[in-house]
C-alpha positions as CSV (number, residue, x, y, z in Angstrom):
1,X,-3.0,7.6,17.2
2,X,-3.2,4.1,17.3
3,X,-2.1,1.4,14.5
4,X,-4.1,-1.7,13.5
5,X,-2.7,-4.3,11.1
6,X,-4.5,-6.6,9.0
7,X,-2.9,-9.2,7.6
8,X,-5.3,-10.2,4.3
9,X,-3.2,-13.0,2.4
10,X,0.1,-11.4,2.0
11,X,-0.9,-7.7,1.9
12,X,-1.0,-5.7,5.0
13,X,-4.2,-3.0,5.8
14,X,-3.9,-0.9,8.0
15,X,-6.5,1.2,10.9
16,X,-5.4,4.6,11.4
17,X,-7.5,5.3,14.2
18,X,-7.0,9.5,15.0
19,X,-9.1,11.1,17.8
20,X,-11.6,12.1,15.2
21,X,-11.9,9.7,13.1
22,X,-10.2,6.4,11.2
23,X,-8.6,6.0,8.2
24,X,-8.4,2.5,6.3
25,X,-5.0,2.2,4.1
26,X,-5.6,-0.8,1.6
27,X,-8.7,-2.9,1.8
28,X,-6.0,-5.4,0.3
29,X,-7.1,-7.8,-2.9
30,X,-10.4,-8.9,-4.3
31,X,-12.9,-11.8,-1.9
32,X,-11.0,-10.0,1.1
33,X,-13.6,-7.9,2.4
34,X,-14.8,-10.2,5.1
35,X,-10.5,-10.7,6.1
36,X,-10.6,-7.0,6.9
37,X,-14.0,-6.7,8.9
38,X,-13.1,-9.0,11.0
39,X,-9.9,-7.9,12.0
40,X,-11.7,-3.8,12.3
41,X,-14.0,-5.8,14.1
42,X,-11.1,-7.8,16.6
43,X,-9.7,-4.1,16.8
44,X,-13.1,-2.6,17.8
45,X,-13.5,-0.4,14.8
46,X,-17.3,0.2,13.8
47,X,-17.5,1.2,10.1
48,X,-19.0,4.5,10.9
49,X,-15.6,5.3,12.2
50,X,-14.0,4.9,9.3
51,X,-13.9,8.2,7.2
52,X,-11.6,7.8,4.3
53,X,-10.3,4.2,2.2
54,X,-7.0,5.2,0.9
55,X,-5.1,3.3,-1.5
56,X,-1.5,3.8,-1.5
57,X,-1.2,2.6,-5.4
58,X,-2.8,1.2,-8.3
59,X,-2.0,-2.7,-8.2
60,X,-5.1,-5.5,-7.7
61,X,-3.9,-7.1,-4.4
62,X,-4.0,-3.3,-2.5
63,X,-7.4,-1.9,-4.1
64,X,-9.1,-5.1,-5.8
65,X,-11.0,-5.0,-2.4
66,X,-12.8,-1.3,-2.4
67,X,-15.8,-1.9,-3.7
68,X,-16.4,-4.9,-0.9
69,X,-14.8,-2.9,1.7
70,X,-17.3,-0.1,1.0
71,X,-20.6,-2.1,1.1
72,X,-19.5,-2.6,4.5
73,X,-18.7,1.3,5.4
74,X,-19.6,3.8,2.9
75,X,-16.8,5.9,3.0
76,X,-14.9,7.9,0.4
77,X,-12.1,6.4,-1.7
78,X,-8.8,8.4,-2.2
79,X,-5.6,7.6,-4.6
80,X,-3.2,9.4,-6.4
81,X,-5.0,11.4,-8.8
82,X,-3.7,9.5,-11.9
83,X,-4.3,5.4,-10.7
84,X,-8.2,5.4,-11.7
85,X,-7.0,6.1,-15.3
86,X,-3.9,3.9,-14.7
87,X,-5.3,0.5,-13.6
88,X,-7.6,1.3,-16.8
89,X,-5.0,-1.0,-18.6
90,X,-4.9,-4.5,-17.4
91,X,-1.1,-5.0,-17.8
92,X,-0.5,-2.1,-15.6
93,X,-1.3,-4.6,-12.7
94,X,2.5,-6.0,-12.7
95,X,5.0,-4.2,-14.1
96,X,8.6,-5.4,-14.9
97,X,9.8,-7.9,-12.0
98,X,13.0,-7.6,-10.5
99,X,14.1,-11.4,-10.1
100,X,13.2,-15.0,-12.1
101,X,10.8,-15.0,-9.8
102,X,8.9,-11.8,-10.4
103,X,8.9,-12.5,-14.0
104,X,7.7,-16.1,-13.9
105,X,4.6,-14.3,-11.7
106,X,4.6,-11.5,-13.9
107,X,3.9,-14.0,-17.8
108,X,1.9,-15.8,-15.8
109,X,-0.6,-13.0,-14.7
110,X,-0.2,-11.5,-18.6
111,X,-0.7,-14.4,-20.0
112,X,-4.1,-15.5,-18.0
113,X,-5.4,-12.0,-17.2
114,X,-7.6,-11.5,-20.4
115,X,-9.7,-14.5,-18.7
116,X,-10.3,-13.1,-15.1
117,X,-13.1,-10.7,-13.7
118,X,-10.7,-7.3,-12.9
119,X,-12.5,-3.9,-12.2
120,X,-10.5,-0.6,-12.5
121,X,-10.2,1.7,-8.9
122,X,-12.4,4.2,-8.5
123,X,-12.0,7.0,-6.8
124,X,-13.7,9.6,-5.2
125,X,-10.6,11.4,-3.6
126,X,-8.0,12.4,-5.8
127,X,-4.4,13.2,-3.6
128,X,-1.4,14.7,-4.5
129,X,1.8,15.4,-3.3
130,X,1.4,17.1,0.7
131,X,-2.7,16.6,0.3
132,X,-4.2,17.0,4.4
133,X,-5.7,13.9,5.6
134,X,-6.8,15.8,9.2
135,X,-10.3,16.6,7.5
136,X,-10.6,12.8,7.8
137,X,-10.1,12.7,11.7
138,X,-6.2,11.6,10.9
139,X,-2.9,13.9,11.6
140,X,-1.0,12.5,9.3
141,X,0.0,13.9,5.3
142,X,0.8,12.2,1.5
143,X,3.9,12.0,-0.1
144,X,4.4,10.9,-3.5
145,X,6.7,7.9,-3.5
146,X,6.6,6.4,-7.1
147,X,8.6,3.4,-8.6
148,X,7.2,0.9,-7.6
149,X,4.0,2.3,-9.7
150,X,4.0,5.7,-11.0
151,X,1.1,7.0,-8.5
152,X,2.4,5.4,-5.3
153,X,1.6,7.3,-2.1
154,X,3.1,7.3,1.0
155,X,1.7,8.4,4.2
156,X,3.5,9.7,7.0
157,X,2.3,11.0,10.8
158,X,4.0,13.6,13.0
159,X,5.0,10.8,14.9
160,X,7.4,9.5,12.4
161,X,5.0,6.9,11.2
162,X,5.6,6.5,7.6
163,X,3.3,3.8,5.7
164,X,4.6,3.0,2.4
165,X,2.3,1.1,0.5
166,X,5.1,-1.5,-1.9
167,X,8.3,1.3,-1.7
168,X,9.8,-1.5,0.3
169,X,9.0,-4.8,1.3
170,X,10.4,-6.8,4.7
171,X,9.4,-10.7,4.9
172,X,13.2,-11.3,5.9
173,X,14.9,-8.4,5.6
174,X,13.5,-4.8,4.1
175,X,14.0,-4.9,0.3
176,X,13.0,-3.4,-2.7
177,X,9.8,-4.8,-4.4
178,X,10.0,-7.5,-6.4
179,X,8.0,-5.3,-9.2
180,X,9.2,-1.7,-10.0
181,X,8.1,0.2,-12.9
182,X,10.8,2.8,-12.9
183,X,13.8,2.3,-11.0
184,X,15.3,6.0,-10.9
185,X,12.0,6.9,-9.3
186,X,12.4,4.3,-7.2
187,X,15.9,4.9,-6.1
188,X,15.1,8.9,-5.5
189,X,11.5,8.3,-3.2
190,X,14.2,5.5,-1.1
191,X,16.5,8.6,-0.3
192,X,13.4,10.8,-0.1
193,X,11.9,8.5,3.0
194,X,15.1,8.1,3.9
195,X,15.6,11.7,4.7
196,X,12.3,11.4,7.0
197,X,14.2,9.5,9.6
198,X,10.7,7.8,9.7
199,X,10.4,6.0,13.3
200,X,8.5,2.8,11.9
201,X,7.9,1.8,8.4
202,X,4.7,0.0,7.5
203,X,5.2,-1.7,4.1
204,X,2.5,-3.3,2.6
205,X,3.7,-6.8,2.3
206,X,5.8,-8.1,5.1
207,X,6.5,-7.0,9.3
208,X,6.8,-3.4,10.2
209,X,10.6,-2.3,11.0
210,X,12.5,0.7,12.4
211,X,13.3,3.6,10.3
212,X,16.6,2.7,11.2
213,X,17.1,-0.5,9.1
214,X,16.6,1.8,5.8
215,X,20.1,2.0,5.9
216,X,20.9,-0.9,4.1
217,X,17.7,-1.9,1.8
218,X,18.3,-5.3,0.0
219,X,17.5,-6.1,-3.5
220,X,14.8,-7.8,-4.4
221,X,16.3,-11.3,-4.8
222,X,16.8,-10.9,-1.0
223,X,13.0,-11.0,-0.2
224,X,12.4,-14.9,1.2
225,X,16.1,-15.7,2.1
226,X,15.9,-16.0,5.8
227,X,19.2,-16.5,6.2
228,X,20.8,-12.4,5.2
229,X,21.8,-10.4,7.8
């Protein structure tokens, strides 16, 4: 199987490209469609290749881009079965941040968010924990990871590729998000990947890293200080 990444603003998409087919994880945030046909495009994905548009969780800057993304390849869209009801609510977008930081971005959004366009996911996929994603040309299965938002997926390949939507984050050293919306979930899907021994983790905001480095995941304060080791 190979990986494509596409950097769109801060959020990473990715091409899961199987030998039957290619799955798109995240068509990142809204007015990125055009970000993430070009780089299919640089990777020499045709949208006929792509069979499914998976969205690892409910938050704008991951699925604000779907209904873009699918003008440009009509294929299904898949989430957690309960994020078309939960991005419903508007707040739902951020929940509680983690540093000054997160909850400066977070009144800001709350405060201004009654004025902007928004339009809830919709899916035609509904996953669960374990759900196949082979029928979509793709060796590779779900896991519920939640925390960060209560319907975030994981998905993870024989391989040891595990792609982790905003479980972790890795702009200087891998972390926990700067949002979490329950942080016992969160702590028991970080020992659940953990246990994996994943190879590579693909988060979706930052660089890749080796499974290895989930030894020691920083908190969230930790995100933009290149200087930690």
């Amino acid at each position: 199987m190979q990986i494509e990444r596409i950097v769109v603003r801060e959020t990473n998409c990715y091409l899961l490209r199987g030998e039957q087919g290619t799955i798109l994880i995240d068509p990142g945030p809204p007015r990125s469609a055009s970000l993430v046909t070009a780089g299919a495009a640089m990777s020499g994905v045709e949208p006929e290749e792509i069979r499914l548009i998976l969205v690892t969780h409910g938050h704008l800057d991951h699925f604000g881009g779907v209904r873009a993304a699918n003008e440009w390849c009509p294929a299904p869209v898949a989430a957690f079965r309960s994020e078309p009801a939960f991005t419903q609510v508007r707040r739902n977008a951020l929940p509680p941040g983690q540093s000054l930081r997160g909850d400066l971005i977070r009144w800001g959004y709350l405060l201004f968010a009654p004025g902007i366009s928004y339009q809830p996911l919709q899916a035609d996929v509904l996953l669960d924990e374990g759900s196949d994603l082979s029928p979509y040309g793709v060796r590779a299965q779900v896991v519920r990871v939640p925390g960060h938002a209560p319907g975030s997926l994981a998905v993870i390949t024989p391989e040891g590729d595990a792609f982790v939507g905003d479980l972790f984050v890795n702009y200087t050293v891998p972390s926990r998000p700067i949002y979490i919306s329950d942080r016992k979930a969160w702590d028991e899907s970080c020992r659940r990947i953990q246990s994996l021994q994943p190879r590579t983790v693909y988060p979706g905001h930052g660089e890749p890293f080796p499974g290895n480095a989930l030894s020691h995941v920083y908190p969230a304060r930790y995100q933009f200080r290149w200087w930690v080791w």
